[in-house]
N, C-alpha and C positions, 0 to 999 in steps of 0.2 A: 681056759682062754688066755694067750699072750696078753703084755702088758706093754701098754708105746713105752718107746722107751725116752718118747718127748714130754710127753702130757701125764702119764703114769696110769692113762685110763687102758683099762679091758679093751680089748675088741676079739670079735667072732672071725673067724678064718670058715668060708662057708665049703662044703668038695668042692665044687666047680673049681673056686680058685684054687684051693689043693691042686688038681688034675692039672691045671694050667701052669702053674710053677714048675711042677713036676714036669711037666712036656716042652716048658723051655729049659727046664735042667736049671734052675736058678733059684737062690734060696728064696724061703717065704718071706716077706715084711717084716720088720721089725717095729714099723711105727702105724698109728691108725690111722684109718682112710681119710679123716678129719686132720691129722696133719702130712700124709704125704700129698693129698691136693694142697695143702696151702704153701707148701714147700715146692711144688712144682707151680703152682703159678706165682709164686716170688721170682722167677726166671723170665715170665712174659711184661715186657713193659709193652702197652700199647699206645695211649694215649701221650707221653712226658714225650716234647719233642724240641729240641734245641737246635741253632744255627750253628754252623762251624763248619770249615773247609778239610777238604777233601786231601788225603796227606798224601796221594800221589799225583796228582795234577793240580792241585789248588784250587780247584773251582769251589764255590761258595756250593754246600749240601744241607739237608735237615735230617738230623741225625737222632735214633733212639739213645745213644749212648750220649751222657753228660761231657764237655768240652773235658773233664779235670781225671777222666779215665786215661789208665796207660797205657794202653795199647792204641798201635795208629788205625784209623778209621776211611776206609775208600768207599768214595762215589758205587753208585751200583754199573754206570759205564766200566769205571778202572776194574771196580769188584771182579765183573766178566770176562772184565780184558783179557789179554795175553801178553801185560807187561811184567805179572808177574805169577809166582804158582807157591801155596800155601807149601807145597813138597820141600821148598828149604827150608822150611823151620825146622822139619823134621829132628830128631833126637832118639840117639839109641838107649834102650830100656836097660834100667839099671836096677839089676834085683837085692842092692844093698838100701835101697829106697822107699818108703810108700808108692806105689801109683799113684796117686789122688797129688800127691805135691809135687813130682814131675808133668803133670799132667795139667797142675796150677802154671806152673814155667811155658809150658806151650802157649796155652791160654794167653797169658801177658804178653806174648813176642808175635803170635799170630793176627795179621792185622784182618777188622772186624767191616762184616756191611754197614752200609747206616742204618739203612731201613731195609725191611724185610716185603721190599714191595717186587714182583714180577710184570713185565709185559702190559704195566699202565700208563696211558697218556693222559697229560695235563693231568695230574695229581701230584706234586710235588707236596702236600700235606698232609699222606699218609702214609699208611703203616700196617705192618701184613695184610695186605693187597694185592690181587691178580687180575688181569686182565679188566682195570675197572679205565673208567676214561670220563675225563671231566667231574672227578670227584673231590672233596674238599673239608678235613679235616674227618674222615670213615674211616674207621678202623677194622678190622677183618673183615673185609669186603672182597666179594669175588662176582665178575661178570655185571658189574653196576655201572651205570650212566650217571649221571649230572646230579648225585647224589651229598649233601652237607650232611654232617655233624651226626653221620649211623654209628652204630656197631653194629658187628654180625650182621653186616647185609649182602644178600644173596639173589642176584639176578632182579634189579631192581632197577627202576629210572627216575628221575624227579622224586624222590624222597626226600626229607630233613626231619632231624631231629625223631629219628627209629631208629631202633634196637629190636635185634632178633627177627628179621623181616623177610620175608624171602615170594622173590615172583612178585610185588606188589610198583604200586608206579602212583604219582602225582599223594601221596600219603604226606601226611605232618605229625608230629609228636605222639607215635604208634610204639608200641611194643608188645612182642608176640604176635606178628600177621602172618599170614600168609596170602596169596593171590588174589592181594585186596586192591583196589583201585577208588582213590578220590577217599580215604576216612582219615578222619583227623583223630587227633586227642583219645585215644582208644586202647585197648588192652584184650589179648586175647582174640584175635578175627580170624576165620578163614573164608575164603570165597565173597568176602562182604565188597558193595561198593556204595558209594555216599553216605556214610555210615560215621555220626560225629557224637564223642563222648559218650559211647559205650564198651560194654565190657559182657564177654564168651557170648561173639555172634557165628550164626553159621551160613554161608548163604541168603545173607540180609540185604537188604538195598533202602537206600531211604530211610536210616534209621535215627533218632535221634533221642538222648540218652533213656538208652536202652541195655538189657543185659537179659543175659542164657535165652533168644530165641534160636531159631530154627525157622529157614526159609519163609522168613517177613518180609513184607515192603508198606512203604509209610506209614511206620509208628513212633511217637514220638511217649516216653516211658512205658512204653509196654502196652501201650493204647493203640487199637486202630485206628487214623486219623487217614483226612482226605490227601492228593497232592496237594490243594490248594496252603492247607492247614500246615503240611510239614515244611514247603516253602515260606509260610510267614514267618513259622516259630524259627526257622532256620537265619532269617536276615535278621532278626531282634539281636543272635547270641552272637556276640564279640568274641570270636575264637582267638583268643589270648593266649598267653603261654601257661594256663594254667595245669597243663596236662593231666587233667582228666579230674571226673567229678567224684572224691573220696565217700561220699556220701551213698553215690550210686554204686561204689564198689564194695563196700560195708552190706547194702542192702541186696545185692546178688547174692545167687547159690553158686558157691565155689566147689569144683569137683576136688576128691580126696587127690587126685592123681588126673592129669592132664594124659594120657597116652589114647592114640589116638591108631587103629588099624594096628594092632600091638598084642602079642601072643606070648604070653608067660614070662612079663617083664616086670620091673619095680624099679621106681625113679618119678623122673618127671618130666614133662615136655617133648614125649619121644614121639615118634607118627613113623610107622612102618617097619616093626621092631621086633625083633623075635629074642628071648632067652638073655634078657639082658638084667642085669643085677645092679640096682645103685646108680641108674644110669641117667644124665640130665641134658636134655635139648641135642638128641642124638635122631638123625633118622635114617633110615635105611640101613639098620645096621643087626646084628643079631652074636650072641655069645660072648656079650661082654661083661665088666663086671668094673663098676668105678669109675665110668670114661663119661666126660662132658665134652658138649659141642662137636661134631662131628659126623662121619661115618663109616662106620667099621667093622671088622668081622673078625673073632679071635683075639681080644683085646681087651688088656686089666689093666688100671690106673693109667690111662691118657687122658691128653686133654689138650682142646682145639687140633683134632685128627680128622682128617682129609683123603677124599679120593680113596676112599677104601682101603685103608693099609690092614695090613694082618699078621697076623702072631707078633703082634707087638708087645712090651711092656714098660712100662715106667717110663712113657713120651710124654714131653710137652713141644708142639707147633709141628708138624709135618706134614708132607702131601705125599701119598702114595707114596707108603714102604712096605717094608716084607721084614721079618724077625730084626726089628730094631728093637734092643735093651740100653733102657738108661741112657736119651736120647735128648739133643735138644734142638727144634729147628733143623729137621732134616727133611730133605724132599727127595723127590724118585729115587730112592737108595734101597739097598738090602742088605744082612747078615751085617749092621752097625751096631757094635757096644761100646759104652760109654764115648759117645759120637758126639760135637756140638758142631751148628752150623755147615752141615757137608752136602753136595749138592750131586744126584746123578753118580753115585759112586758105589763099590757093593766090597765085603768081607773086610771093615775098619776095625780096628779097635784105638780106642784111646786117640781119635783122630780133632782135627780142631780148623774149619775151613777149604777142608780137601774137596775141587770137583773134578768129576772124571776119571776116580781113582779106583786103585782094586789092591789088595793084599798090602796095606798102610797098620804100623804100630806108631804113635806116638808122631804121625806125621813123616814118618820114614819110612820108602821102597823095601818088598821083602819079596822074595819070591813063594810062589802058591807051598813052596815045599817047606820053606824056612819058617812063613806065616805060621801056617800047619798046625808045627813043632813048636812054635813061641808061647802060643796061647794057651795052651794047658798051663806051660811052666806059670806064664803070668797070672792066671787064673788061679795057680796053687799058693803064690808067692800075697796075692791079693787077700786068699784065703786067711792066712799064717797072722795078716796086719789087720782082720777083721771087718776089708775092707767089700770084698768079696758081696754084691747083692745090694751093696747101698746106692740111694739115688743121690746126685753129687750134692758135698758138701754145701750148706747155706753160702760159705762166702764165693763161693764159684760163677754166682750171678753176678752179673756184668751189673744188674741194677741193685739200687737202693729198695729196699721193700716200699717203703711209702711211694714209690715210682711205677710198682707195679698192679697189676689188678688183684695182686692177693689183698692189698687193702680195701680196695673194693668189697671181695667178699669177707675177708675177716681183719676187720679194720681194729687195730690196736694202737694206742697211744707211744711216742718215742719209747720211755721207757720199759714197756711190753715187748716193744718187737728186737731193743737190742739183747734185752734178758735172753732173748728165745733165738739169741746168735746171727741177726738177723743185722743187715745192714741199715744206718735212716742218712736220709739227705736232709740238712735244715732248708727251708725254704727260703727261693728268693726273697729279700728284701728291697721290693722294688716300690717306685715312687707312684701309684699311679694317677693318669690325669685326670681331673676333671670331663665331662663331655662336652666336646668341642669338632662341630663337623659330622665326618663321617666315622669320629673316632668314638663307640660310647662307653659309658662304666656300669660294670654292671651291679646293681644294685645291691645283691649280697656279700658279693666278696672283691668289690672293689675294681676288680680286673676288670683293664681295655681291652674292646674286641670289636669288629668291623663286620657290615653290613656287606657279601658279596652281590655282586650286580645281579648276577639271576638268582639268585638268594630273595633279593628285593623284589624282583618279578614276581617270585613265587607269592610273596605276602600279597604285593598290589593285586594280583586275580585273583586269592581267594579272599579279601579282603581282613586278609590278620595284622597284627597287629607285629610291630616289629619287636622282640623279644628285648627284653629288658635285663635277662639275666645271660651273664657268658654261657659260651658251650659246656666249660665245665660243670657249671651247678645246673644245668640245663640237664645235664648226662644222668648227674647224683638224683635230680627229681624221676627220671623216669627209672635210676636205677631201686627205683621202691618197692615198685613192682614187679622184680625180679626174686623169687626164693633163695631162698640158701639150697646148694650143692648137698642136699643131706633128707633123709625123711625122720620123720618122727613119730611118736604112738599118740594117736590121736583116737577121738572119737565120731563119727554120724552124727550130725545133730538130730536129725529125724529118727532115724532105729536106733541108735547108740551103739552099734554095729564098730568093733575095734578096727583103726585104718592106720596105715603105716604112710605118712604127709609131709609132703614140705613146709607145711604147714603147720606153724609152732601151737601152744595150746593157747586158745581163744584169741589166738593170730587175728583170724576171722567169725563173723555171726554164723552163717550158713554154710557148713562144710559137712558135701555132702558123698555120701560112698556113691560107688558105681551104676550100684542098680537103683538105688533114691533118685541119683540125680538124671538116669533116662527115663525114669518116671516122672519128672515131676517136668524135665524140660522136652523130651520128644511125646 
């Protein structure tokens, strides 16, 4: 077995991936799957979002990238525009050079989007976003309505404070739903509606804290009770921001593996999955191996992959591609390597903000014949520097690590993450106020943050309480309930039956394999 050559641990190289390397013709990894996602999402910043103007028109924008980066930053209007074309920065390849340090020079001169949002109205506070409208502070959101403080929200309306939600409307402090309508404080739903502080419902209505049934209505713990009974106990409970009842999660049966309509896969959180290896909160997708959040087909180490891209490798953020390698923030493109930010474009290499292009090295026009013939040479020359297969260097992010969601999932102290080459931002040193108004502070970490107007709607009808703590530690609470990107060798607590889980050892009481847990829940 190879050795990362970050962390110094073993890891297994399975065929599948063999065959796949091979058939993109691109070398094997060198590092393990534990550290090339954590290195590819040090590239994603979703949440860090600052003011600062627009360095072609001046208008005031909210931008992912920090004011103290150097490269100039356009409006997504200018970005589109046609006042200017990423094709001047262009630069002829020099093979007395690394790649990866001419390709840092592009990088620094090529002027950057703010935010990674498409075709959304009234959202000017977020961030990799499509087609969403009247949303506010949601992050990888697509085809969402009047949506606050999500992640990963997908066709969604009247939601706040959800992660990983998809099809669901009028929901509060949710994670993991699907085409859920009206549940609060919950974990784990599909098809559920009225459905408050519980956890793995299916087809549930009128539920209240409850976990692992199957097509119930009016119970309140796992009890059949009357309507009259589940409307009393429901006006007593002060649905607060406590998000969700630890106790009642402790005491549920947690399945070894959440896959759902899924045929010879391993991972977690997949629904409608065929041949996929290592694979986490993916659906519809089949033959992949190490790819989170998306949907894909033919596809080793991405993550947040979209709209069906195929024969990809080593992506982070794209929508609908075709053989992109070592790729970042790319949309309808094809035949891109080592690509960042390129839009509608096909056969780049080494490209950096190009849209609507075709046969580009380093941001410079080549023709199909000249391209052709460049690529091998660079591809040998890349070889020769050892550079040849690696996913781009740590410092190549535009972000700080503690900025981006790799701390989220592997969250390391300053000095852990600059040992490991990694960039840190120190933290603002800001004053904050006291609560005064509409202004409040939120109780753990000090931080101002404001109540929006149907924000406040949304509390006064369902009679909640107005949150006390900011969106951020709001996020951090529900992100608890999310696993690590990784499985592990666990046991059945019922058979003892060996299971491969996200779930670390004695994580949880009741973890249960496959066939236990449709025994004991259907």
């Amino acid at each position: 077995m190879p050795t990362c050559s970050t962390c110094s641990q073993q890891f297994e190289i399975i065929q599948k991936e063999l065959d796949f390397y091979a058939r993109l013709t691109i070398p094997l990894p060198n590092d393990c799957p534990h550290c090339r996602l954590q290195q590819r999402l040090s590239f994603r910043n979703e949440r860090t979002l600052y003011k600062r103007t627009c360095d072609l028109c001046g208008k005031g924008a909210i931008s992912m990238f920090s004011p103290d980066k150097p490269f100039k930053q356009y409006c997504n209007e200018c970005f589109y525009g046609d006042k200017w074309d990423a094709a001047t920065y262009g630069q002829e390849f020099d093979f007395t050079r690394p790649f990866f340090n001419q390709l840092k020079e592009l990088q620094l001169n090529v002027p950057r989007l703010v935010s990674n949002n498409m075709k959304c109205e009234n959202c000017d506070f977020v961030n990799m976003c499509s087609d969403d409208k009247n949303c506010y502070l949601t992050f990888a959101a697509e085809n969402s309505e009047d949506c606050y403080y999500c992640k990963l929200c997908q066709k969604n309306k009247n939601c706040i404070d959800c992660d990983f939600v998809w099809d669901s409307e009028l929901c509060y402090g949710c994670v993991n739903i699907e085409k859920c309508y009206e549940c609060f404080q919950s974990v784990q739903l599909k098809n559920c509606t009225n459905c408050h502080y519980c956890f793995e419902l299916q087809g549930c209505k009128n539920c209240l804290f409850c976990h692992n049934l199957v097509r119930k209505e009016y119970c309140i713990l796992n009890k059949q009770c009357s309507k009259e009974e589940f409307e009393e106990k429901l006006r007593q409970i002060e649905n607060g921001p406590a998000y969700f009842c630890g106790m009642l999660k402790n005491e549920a049966i947690h399945r070894a593996n959440n896959l759902l309509n899924c045929e010879d896969s391993t991972g977690d959180n997949l629904s409608g999955c065929r041949d996929m290896y290592q694979c986490f909160d993916m659906q519809n997708s089949e033959h992949c191996g190490y790819c989170a959040e998306g949907d894909a087909k033919y596809c080793w180490d991405c993550t947040n992959i979209y709209l069906n891209p195929e024969l990809c490798c080593q992506n982070m953020s794209t929508l609908q591609t075709y053989n992109v390698k070592y790729g970042t923030f790319i949309y309808y493109s094809s035949d891109l390597t080592y690509c960042d930010s390129c839009w509608y474009s096909k056969n780049l290499f080494g490209c950096i903000g190009l849209q609507h292009k075709e046969y580009c090295i380093l941001n410079r026009q080549y023709t199909k014949e000249e391209y052709e013939k460049l690529i091998p040479q660079i591809i040998d020359h890349m070889k020769r520097a050892g550079e040849w297969g690696k996913f781009f260097p740590k410092d190549f992010s535009p972000f700080c690590y503690n900025e981006t969601i790799a701390m989220e999932y592997f969250p390391l102290s300053k000095d852990e993450i600059t040992k490991l080459g990694y960039l840190w931002k120190e933290p603002d040193r800001k004053n904050y106020l006291p609560p005064s108004g509409d202004i409040l502070a939120c109780e753990s970490c000090g931080k101002n943050y404001k109540i929006q107007a149907s924000e406040e709607k949304f509390y006064q009808k369902y009679n909640l309480e107005t949150p006390t703590l900011c969106p951020d530690c709001r996020h951090m609470l529900r992100f608890q309930f999310k696993n690590p990107k990784a499985t592990f060798p666990n046991a059945c607590s019922k058979c003892g039956k060996a299971v491969q889980t996200s779930y670390q050892s004695k994580q949880v009481k009741n973890l249960y394999c496959e066939s236990c847990y449709n025994e004991a829940v259907y």
